[in-house]
N, C-alpha and C positions, 0 to 999 in steps of 0.2 A: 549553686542551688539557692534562689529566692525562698525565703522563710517570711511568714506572716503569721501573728499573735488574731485570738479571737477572743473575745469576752474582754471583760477587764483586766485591770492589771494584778500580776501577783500582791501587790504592797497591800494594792483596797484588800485584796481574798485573807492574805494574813492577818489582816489589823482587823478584819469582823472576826476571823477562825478563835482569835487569841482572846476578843472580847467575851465570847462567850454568845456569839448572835442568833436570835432566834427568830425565825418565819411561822407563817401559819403552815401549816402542815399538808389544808387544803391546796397550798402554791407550789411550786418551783422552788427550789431556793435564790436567796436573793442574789447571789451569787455562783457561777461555777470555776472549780480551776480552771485557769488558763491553759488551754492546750497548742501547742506549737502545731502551724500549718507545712507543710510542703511540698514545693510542686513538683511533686511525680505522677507520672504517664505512663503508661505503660500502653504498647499496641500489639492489641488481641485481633488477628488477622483482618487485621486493616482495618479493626475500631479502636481508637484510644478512649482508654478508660482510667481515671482520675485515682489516686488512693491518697489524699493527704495529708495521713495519720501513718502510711508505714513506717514511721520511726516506734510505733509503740507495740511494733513486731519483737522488738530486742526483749531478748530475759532482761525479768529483772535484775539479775544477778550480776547483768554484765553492763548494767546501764544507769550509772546515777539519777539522768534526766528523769528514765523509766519509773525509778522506784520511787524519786523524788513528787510524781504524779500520781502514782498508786496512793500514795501517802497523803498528797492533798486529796485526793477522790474518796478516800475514805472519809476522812476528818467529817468532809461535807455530808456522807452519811449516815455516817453514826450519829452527829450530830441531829440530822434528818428523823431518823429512827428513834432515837432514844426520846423526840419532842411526839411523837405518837403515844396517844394516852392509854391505849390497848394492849401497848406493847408485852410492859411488864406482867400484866395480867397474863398474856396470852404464855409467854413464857415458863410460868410458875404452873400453869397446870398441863402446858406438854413436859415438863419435867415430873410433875406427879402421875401422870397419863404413860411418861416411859420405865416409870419406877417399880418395873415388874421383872420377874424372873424370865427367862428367853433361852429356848433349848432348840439344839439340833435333832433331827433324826440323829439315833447313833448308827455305824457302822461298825463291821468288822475286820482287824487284821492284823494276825499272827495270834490269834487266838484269847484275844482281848477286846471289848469294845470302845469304842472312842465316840464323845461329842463333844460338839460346840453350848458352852453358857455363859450367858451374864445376867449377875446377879442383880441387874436394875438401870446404875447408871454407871455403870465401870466404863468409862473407855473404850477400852479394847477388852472382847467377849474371849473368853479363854477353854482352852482345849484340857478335858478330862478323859480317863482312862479309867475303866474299871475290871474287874474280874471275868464278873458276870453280872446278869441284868441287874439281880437284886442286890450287887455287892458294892461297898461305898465307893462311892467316885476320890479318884486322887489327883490332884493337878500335876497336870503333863509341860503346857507351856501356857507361860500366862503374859502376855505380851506389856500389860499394864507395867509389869516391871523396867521394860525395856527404855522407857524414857520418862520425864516427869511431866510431859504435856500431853501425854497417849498420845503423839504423831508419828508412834512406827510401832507397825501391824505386824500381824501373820498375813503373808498372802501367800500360802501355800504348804503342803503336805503331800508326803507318800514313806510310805513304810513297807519296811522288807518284810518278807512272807514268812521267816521266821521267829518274828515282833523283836528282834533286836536291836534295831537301829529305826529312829524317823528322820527323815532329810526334811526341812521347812526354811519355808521362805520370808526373807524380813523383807519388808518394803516402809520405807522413809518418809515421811512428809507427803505420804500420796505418790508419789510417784510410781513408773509399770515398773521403774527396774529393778531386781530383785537381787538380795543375796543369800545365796545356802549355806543352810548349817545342818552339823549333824549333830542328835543326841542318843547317846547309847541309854534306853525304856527304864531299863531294869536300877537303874542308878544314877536316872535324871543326871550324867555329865553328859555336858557339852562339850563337844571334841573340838579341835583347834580347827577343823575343815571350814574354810570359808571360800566358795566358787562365787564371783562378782560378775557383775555386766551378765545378767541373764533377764531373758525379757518374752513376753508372751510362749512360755515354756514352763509345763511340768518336770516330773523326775520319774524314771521308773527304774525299780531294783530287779538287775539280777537272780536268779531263784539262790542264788546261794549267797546272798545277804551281804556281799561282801563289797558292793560299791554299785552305782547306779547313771542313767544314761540324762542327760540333760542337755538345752541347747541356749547356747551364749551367742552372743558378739563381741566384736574386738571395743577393748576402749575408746569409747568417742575423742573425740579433737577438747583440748582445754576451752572450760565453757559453754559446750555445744550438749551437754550431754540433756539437757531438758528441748532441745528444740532439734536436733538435726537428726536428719530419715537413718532410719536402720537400714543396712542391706548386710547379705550373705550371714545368716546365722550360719552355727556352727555346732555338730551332734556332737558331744564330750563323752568320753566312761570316764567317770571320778570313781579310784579306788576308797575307801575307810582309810584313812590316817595318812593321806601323800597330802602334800602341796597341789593347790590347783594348780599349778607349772609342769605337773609330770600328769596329767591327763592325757587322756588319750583322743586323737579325733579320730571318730568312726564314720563321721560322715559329714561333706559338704557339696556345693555345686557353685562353684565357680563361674561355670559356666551360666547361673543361672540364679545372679546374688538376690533376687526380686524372691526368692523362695522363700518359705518357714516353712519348720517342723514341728509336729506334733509326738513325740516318742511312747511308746507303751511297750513293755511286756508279756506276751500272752501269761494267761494262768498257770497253763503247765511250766513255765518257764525257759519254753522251747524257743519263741519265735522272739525277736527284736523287731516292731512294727512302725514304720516312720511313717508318719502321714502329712505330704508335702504340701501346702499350701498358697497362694501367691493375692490374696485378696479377701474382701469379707462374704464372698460370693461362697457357700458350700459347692467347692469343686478343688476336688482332690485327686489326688496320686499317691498310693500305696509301693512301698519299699519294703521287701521282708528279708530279714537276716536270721540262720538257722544258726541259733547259739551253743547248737549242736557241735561246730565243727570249731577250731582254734585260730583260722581266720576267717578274712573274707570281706567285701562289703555287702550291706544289703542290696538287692536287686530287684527290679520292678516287680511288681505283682500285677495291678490292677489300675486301672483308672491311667486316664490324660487331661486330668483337670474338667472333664467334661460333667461331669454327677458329681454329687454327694459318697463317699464310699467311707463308713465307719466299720468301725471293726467290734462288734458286741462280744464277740466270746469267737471260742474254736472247741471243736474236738478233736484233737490231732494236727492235720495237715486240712481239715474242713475249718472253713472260717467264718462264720456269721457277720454278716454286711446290713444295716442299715444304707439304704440308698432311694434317691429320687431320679434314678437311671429308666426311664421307661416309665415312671410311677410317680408323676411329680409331688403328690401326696405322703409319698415314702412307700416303704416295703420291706423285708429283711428276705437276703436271699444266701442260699448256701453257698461258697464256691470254694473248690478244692486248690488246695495251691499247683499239683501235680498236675492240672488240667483246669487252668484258668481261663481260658476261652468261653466268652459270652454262652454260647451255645450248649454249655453244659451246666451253669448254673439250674440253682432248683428254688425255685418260692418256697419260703418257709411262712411266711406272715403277708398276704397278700395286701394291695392297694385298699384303702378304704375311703371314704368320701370323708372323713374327716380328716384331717393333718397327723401326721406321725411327728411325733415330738423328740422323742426318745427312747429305749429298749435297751432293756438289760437282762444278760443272760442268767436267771438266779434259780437256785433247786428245779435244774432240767427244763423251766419253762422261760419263756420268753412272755418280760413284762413290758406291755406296751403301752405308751404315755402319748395318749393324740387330745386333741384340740378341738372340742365339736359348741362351736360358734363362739371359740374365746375362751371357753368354760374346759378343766380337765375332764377327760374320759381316761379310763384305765382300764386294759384290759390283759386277761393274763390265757398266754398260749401254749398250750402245751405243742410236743411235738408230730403229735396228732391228736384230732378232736376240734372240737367248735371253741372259739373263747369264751372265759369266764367274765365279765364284770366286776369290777370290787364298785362295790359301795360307796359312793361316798357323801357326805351331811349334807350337801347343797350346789349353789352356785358359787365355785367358791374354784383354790388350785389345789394341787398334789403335787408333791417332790419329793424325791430320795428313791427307794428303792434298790439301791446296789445290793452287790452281794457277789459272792462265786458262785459257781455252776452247781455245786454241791450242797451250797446251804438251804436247811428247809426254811428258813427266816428269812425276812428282810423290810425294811423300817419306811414309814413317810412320813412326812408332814402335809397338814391341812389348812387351808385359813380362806378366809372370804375378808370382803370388806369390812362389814361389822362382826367377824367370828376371829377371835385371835387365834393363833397358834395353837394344835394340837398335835402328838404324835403320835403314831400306831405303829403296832406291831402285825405284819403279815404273815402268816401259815399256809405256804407256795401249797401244800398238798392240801390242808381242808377246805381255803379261802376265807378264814376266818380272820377278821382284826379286830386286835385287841386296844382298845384305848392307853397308850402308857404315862401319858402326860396332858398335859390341859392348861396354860397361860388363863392366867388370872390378874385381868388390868381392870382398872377403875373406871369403869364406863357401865352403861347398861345395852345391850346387844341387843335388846328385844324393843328396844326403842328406834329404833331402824327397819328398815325398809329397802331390798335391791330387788331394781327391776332391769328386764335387759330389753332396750326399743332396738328396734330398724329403721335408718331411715334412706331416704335416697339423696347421693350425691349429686354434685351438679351437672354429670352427665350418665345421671339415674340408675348406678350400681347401687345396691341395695350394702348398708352400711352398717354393723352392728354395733349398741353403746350402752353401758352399765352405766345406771343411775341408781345414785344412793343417798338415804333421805329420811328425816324424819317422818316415823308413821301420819302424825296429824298434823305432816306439814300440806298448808294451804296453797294450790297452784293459781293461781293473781297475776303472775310474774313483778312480785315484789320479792324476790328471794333470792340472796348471792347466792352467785353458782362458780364453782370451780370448775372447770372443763383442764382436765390432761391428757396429752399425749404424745404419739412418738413415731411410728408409721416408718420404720425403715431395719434395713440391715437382716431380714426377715425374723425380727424379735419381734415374738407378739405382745403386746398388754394385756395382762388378765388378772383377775381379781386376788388382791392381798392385802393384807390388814399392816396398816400403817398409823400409828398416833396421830403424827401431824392431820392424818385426814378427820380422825376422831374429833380434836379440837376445833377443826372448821365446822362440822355435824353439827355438833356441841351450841354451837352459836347461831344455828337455824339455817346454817348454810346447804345447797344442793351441791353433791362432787359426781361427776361425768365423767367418765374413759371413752373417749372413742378410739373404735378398733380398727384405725385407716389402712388403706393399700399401703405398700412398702412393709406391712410386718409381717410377720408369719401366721397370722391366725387362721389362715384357708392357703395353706399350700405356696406352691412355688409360681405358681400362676398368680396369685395375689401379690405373693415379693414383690413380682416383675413389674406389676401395674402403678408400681409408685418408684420406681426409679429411673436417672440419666430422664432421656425424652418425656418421661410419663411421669416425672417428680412432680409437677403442679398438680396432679391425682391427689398429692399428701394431703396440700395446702386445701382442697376444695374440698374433698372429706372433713377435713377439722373444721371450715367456716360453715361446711353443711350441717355439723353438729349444733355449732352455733347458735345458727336460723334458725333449724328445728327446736331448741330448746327456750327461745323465745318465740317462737308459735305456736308451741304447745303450752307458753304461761308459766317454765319452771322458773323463767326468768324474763332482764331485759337487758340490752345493752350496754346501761349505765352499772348493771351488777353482776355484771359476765368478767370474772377472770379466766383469763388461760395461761397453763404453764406447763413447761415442757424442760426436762435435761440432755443435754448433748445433741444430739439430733433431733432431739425436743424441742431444745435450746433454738437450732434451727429451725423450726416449724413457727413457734412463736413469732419469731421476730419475723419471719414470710407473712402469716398472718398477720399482725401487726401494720406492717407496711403496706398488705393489700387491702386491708376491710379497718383501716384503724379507727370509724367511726362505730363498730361490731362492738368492742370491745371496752369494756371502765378501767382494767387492769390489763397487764401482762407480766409474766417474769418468769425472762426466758433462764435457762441456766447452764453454764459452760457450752453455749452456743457453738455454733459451726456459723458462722457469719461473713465471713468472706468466701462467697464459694470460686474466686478464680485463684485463689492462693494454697489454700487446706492444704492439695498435694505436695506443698513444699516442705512442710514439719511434720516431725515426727513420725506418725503412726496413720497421715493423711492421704501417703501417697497407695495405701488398703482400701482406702473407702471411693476411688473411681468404681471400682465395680457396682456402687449403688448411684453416686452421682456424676458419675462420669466426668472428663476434665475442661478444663479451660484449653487446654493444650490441643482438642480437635477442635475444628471450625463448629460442626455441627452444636455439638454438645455444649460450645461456649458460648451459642444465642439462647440455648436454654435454661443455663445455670445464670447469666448474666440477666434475666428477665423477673427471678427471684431472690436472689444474693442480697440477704437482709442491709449489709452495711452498704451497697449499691443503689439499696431503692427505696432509699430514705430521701425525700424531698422537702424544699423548702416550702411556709406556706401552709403547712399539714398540721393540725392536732394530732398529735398521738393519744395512747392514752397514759396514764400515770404506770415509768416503767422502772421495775428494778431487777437490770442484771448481776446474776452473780459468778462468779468466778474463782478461780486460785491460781497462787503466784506459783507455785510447780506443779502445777496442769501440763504433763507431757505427752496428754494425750490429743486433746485437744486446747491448743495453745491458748493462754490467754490472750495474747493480743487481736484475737478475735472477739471477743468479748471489751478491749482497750476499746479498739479501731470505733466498732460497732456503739457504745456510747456515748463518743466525741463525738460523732456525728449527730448522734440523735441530738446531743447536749446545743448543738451548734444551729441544727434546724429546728429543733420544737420549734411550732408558730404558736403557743399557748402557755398559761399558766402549769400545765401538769407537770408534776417533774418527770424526769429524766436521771435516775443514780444508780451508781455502780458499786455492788458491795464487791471489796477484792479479798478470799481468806489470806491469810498467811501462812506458811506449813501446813498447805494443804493440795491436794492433786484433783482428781478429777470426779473421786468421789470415795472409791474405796479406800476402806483404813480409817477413813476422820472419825475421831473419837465422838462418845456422845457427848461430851459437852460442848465441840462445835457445831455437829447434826442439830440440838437443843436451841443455840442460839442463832442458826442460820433459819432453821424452821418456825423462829419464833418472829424474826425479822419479815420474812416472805409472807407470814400469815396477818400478822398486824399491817405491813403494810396493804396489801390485799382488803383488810375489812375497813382500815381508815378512807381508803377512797372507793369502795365501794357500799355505798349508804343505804338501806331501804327506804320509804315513806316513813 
């Protein structure tokens, strides 16, 4: 294998690193590290295609060279960052700006309420318990304890129906993989139960409290375990106080390792509910096991991967189905387990023209959470009658809503861009909500302004976008503008209050969502139009956004950022490569950037179902025609870009985000830079404490306003 060096040499890189050498800011640095070439080829039915960075595929864990370049790539910019005169500024008041108390909807179970708080800038936001509403909260689990860097979380919860035990899930340095613990409520011990290797899996208890159903994988290979594909999860029962060794499997498929599981419970504590999985596509397969009986395994129910099929509630052997079977908008139908043939279901919540989001079965009604133009709608259904509407303050979201079939209560949250945090309380029988909470941060809300446009993409779908703004900001198109987005996976973007956005406002900046195809904001019809063949759909929505927002004067080119996470990450850097004249900023973040590779790591070989693989002919002149680290050319200004990243990102690997800024670093034809921020003990996003969210968002925003300037 022929190796070739680019840039200069390490000696010059360290003898400026070590001097202490400073650039203008307006530049590139005068230096980048050197990054090792290699020639490999690889042939994609019968096109060879170059990748001369796959060495910086390897963990870092497992690769000196690796870390040894992470380390130079940093040096250069913090270095970078910290010579931004903004920086510090911008820093110190999104820390005053996150310096506010932060409350969940609470919920109920085993006869006690639970929420999520932090008191400001803790870390990690910790889990309380209280009696009843008005009765003092006492800390349940408080993760802050858990390490002296806040880099391992809560990522998980589920509690027995009789409030004596909580099973929850630690997760590490960002990572998906999770480990269970159990604590007996009543006298906060923690029991010596520790299940490992569990991954995209909840836990559900039992009705008689005494152990609960989870789904693991076998130990990965030494080394592998942040990069190599999952296959063949595996349904567990963990007893209360055994060894994970004497678990029980209830259920796997061998025959069919591509599967995951979903496990639940029913309420009455009758049914054991698997819901089978094989991609990010909602299509599923239902498994039901009568916990009635002393064995068995569970057996089909419902579904062949074809719909959507969730499981909202039951009564009895009747089973409440959220599905887009027939109803691509969604719908809740009845179906009996004893007579599950198509032909005998019953509509309970018919199709509507807005998106079905989610439903929950709470005090006899059915609470429905759809999506009418990006924006929540809620409506609450009984089991005969017209629906109710709740209320809600504006243009803005709704969340929470659980509850059991019997409860007359049940809790949400509010928020809009400029409205922070609110929580209510619901009254399923009068439809009355009660204000219970109300976030109070350092800003003024009436100083703002959201308006929602349409506009038309470039082959004239009508395209919806939140803009938010100061009231007496003047449209000149002298005004940075942030544009964000994400258009896949059918996650929609909709309106929520964010600090980091505050402190952009704050500085006269315009912030932009567009609501592209590939998300969910209008149904399954909309998904579809932005994936595999019709992925460039994302790309022309987002640049459509663009154009409109420089023809309409909220801005111009030279002060147009865009940024985007994870499939964000990819949108960016597409856009980027295609219109990089469009754009003064980008920063993409935890990218998808190779798209002929993705399927190889981790959690990548899930996401063909939106972008289809390199592995068909067809699909691979499609994904090859935007593949951000592919269609980077030499000769090209980009604009001023900073990716960012983390070193155990196992979900989307960093060496996508490595690959992707060698190159860029290697082609700029211009003064702008080109730098890669890499965290450390950090994953993909969930879990990072606040003081790295503080100083990652402080980085991203300074650099953002340093290079883009008004008049």
């Amino acid at each position: 294998m022929r190796v070739r060096f680019i840039r200069a040499s390490a000696a010059l890189f360290l003898a400026a690193a070590s001097a202490g050498a400073v650039w203008a800011v307006e530049d590139a640095p005068a230096q980048y590290p050197e990054t090792r070439q290699v020639e490999q080829s690889d042939d994609y039915h019968g096109t060879a295609v170059g990748d001369p960075y796959r060495w910086l595929e390897t963990d870092v864990r497992e690769s000196a060279e690796v870390a040894d370049w992470v380390s130079r790539q940093n040096a250069v910019t913090f270095d970078y960052l910290r010579a931004i005169p903004e920086r510090e500024d911008v820093r110190k008041r999104l820390e005053q700006l996150w310096n506010y108390e932060k409350q969940s909807a609470p919920f109920k179970k085993g006869g006690r309420y639970y929420f999520i708080k932090n008191d400001g800038l803790q870390n990690q936001s910790v889990l309380y318990s209280r009696e009843s509403l008005d009765a003092p909260a006492q800390v349940l689990l408080d993760p802050n304890s858990w390490s002296k860097d806040g880099t391992v979380a809560l990522g998980g919860t589920a509690f027995s129906d009789d409030g004596n035990y909580v099973a929850y899930a630690v997760s590490e340095a960002g990572s998906d993989w999770r480990t269970w613990r159990v604590m007996e409520i009543a006298t906060r011990t923690v029991l010596p139960d520790e299940l490992h290797w569990s991954k995209s899996s909840g836990a559900a208890w039992t009705k008689d409290g005494l152990g609960f159903f989870y789904g693991r994988f076998e130990p990965p290979a030494e080394g592998a375990a942040f990069q190599a594909l999952t296959y063949n999860m595996k349904v567990y029962y963990h007893r209360v106080g055994t060894p994970q060794a004497d678990d029980t499997l209830v259920y796997e498929r061998a025959d069919h390792p591509e599967w995951g599981f979903q496990m639940d419970v029913t309420e009455d504590g009758r049914y054991l509910v698997l819901t089978a999985w094989i991609g990010t596509d909602e299509r599923y397969s239902l498994f039901v096991r009568d916990l009635g009986t002393t064995d068995g395994k569970p057996e089909h129910f419902i579904g062949d991967f074809d719909a959507e099929y969730e499981v909202v509630g039951n009564d009895g052997p009747v089973f409440y189905l959220k599905t887009n079977e027939s109803a691509p908008n969604g719908r809740v139908v009845a179906v009996d387990a004893r007579e599950p043939a198509r032909e005998h279901w019953r509509e309970v919540v018919a199709e509507r023209s807005s998106a079905l989001r989610a439903v929950y079965y709470v005090g006899g009604a059915f609470i429905a959470s759809y999506l009418k133009d990006a924006r929540s709608q809620v409506l609450v259904y009984t089991k005969i009658g017209e629906p109710r509407e709740i209320e809600l303050p504006g243009i803005g979201s709704a969340a929470g809503f659980s509850g059991r079939s019997d409860d007359p209560e049940t809790f949400y949250e509010y928020a809009s861009f400029s409205t922070p945090p609110s929580v209510y309380r619901y009254d399923v029988a009068t439809g009355a909500s009660t204000l219970l909470w109300k976030a109070t941060v350092d800003f003024d809300p009436a100083a703002y302004v959201t308006e929602q446009v349409f506009y038309e993409s470039k082959d004239g779908t009508r395209v919806p976008m939140f803009i938010t703004r100061k009231k007496d900001a003047t449209l000149d198109g002298n005004n940075r503008c942030l544009l964000f987005g994400y258009g896949g996976f059918n996650i929609p973007s909709t309106p929520g209050f964010s600090v980091s956005r505050i402190a952009w406002l704050e500085r006269g900046g315009v912030y932009a969502l567009a609501n592209l195809r590939g998300g969910g904001e209008y149904g399954e019809a909309w998904h579809k139009a932005g994936t595999k063949l019709q992925k460039q759909n994302v790309f022309d929505d987002f640049i459509g956004a663009a154009e409109w927002l420089i023809a309409k004067k909220y801005t111009k080119p030279a002060l147009l950022t865009i940024q985007g996470r994870s499939n964000g990450g990819l949108l960016v850097g597409a856009a980027m490569t295609q219109r990089p004249e469009l754009f003064g900023c980008a920063l993409p973040a935890v990218g998808v950037m190779d798209m002929l590779r993705f399927q190889k790591f981790t959690a990548g070989r899930y996401w063909v179902d939106d972008y289809g693989s390199s592995d068909d002919p067809t699909e691979f002149k499609a994904i090859l025609a935007y593949s951000p680290y592919h269609n980077l050319k030499p000769g090209v200004c980009y604009p001023p870009t900073l990716v960012t990243t983390a070193d155990t990102d196992d979900r989307v690997v960093p060496g996508h985000s490595f690959k992707f800024a060698a190159r860029l670093q290697e082609l700029q034809a211009c003064k702008n830079p080109a730098l890669i921020r890499i965290d450390t003990r950090a994953g993909h996003g969930g879990g990072k404490p606040t003081s790295k969210l503080i100083e990652e968002y402080a980085d991203e925003i300074a650099f953002a306003l340093h290079h883009t300037r008004p008049e």
